[in-house]
C-alpha positions in Angstrom: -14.6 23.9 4.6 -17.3 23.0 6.9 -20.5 22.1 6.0 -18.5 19.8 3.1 -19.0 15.9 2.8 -15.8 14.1 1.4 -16.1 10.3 0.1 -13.0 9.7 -1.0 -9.8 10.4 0.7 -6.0 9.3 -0.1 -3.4 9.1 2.6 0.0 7.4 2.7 0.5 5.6 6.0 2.4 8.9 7.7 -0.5 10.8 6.6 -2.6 8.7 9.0 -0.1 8.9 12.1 0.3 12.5 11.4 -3.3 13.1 12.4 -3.3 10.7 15.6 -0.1 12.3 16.5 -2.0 15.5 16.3 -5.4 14.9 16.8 -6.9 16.8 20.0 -10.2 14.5 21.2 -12.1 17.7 22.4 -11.4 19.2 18.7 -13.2 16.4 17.4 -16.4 16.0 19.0 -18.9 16.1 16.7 -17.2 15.5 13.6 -18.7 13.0 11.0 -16.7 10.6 8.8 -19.8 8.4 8.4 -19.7 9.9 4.7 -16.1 8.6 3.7 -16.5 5.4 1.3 -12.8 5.0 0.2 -10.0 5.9 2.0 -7.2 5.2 -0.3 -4.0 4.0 2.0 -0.6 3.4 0.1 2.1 5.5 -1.3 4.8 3.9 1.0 4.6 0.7 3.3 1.6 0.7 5.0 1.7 -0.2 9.1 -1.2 -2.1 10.1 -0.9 -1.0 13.8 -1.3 2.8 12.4 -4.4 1.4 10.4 -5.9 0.3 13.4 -5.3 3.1 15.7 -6.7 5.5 13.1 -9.9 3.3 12.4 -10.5 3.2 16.4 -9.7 6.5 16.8 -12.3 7.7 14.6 -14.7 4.6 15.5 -16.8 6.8 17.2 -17.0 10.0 14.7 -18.8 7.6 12.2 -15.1 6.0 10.6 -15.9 2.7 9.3 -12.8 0.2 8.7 -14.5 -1.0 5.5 -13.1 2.1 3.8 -9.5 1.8 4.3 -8.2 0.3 0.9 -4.9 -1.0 1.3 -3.0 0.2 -2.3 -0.1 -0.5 -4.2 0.8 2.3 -6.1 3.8 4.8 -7.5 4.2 7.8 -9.3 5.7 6.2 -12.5 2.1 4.2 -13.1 0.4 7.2 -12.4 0.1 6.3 -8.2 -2.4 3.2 -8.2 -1.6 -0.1 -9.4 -3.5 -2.4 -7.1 -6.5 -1.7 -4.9 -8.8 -3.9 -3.6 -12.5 -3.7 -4.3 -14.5 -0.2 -2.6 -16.4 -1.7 1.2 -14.1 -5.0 1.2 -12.8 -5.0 4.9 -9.0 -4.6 4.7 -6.9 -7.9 5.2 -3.7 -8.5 6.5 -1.2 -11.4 7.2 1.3 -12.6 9.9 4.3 -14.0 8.4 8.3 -14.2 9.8 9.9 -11.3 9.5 13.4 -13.3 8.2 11.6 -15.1 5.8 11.0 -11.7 4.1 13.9 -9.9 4.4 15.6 -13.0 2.6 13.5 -12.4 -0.7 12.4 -16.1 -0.4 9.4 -18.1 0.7 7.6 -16.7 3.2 6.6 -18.0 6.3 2.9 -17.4 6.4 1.3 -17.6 10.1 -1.9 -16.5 9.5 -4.3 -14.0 7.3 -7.2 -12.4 8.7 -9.2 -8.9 9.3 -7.4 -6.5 9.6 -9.6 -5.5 12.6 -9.1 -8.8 14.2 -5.3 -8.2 14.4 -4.0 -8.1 18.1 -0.4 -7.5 19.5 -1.1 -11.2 21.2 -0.9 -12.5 17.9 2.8 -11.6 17.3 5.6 -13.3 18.1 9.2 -11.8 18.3 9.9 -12.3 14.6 6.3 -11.6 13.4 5.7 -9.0 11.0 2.4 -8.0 9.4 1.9 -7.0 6.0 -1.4 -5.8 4.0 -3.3 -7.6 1.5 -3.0 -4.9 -1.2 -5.9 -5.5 -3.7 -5.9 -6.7 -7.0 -4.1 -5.0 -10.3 -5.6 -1.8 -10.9 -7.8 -1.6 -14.8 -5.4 -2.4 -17.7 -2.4 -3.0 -14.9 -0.3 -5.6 -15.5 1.5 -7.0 -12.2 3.9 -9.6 -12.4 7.0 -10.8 -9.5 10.0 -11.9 -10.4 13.1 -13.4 -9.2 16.2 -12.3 -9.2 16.5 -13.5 -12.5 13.7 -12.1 -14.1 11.6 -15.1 -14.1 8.0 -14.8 -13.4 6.8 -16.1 -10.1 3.7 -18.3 -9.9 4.2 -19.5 -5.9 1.7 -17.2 -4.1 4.2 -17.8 -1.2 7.2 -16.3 -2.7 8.5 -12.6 -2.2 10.5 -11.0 -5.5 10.9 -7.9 -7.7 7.5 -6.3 -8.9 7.0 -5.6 -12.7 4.4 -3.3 -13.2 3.2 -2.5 -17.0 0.2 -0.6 -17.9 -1.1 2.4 -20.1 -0.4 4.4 -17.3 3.3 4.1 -16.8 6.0 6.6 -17.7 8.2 5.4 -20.8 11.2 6.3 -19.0 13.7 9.1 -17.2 14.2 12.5 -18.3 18.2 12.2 -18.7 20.3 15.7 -18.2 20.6 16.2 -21.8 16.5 16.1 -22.4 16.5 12.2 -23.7 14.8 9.7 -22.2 15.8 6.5 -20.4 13.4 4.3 -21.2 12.3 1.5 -19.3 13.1 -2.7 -19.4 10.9 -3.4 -22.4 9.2 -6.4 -20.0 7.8 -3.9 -17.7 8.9 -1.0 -14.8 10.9 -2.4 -12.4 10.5 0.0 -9.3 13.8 -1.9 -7.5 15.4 -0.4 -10.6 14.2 3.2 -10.7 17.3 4.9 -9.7 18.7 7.0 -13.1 21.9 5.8 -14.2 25.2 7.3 -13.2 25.4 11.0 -13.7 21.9 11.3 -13.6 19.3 12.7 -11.6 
């Protein structure tokens, strides 16, 4: 209600271009985000572009960039897993699009601020993706390959293991048992129930 100061606020990236589809500039005259401190961003791939347009819609009502904390999270870990540290400026890279898709090494063109990012800076098979924190307190976050082995190369894309405190044992099956888990850790590529399940 008005006349109530929020710090902390969580959006997933179509919660952010929800409001600028909606946002009316008159309607927001005079509004202050100056108080928000962490604006928790993840839930589903985040769009830097969106990111930006937000933080420069809002530049003027207060809305400092330094509050968007790019996040890793889902529902089985109890939503965050990774976050970075609350008033670190959010951080993205520039790497080939192909050299993601294909689950390999990825072609890195550059990292930077987020709010340095410009269109210019893409080419046609540019993509950007955000730096998404470190593991969360008592996380445990591990990629794999396709074979399960652990991957060291900070260059490499794979399969994320998440295991914690935090994460669900397993599925609810239709009979009231539960599916548990890989005993190595919660494989989100794997979370769909097995057949004749839902």
């Amino acid at each position: 209600g008005h006349g109530v100061l929020y710090e902390h606020v969580d959006h997933p990236n179509f919660g952010f271009a929800h409001v600028l589809r909606k946002v009316n500039p008159r309607r927001i005259a005079g509004l202050d985000l100056s108080c928000w401190r962490n604006c928790l961003a993840g839930a589903e791939p985040l769009d830097a572009r969106t990111l930006l347009a937000f933080a420069s819609c809002f530049r003027d009502n207060g809305f400092d960039i330094a509050s968007i904390m790019p996040s890793y999270g889902l529902a089985e870990a109890t939503l965050v897993t990774t976050m970075p540290d609350p008033g670190m400026r959010p951080r993205a890279a520039i790497v080939e699009t192909s050299s993601v898709t294909r689950l390999a090494g990825i072609e890195l063109r550059t990292g930077l601020a987020l709010e340095d990012l410009t269109d210019a800076m893409l080419g046609p098979d540019d993509t950007v993706v955000m730096a998404l924190g470190t593991p969360a307190k008592n996380m445990d976050i591990t990629l794999v390959d396709p074979d399960g082995v652990a991957i060291t190369d900070t260059l490499l894309c794979g399969e994320v293991v998440v295991r914690g405190p935090s994460v669900t044992l397993g599925y609810r099956r239709p009979d009231g048992t539960i599916q548990p888990h890989d005993p190595s850790g919660f494989r989100p590529a794997a979370r769909r129930p097995a057949s004749g399940s839902r």
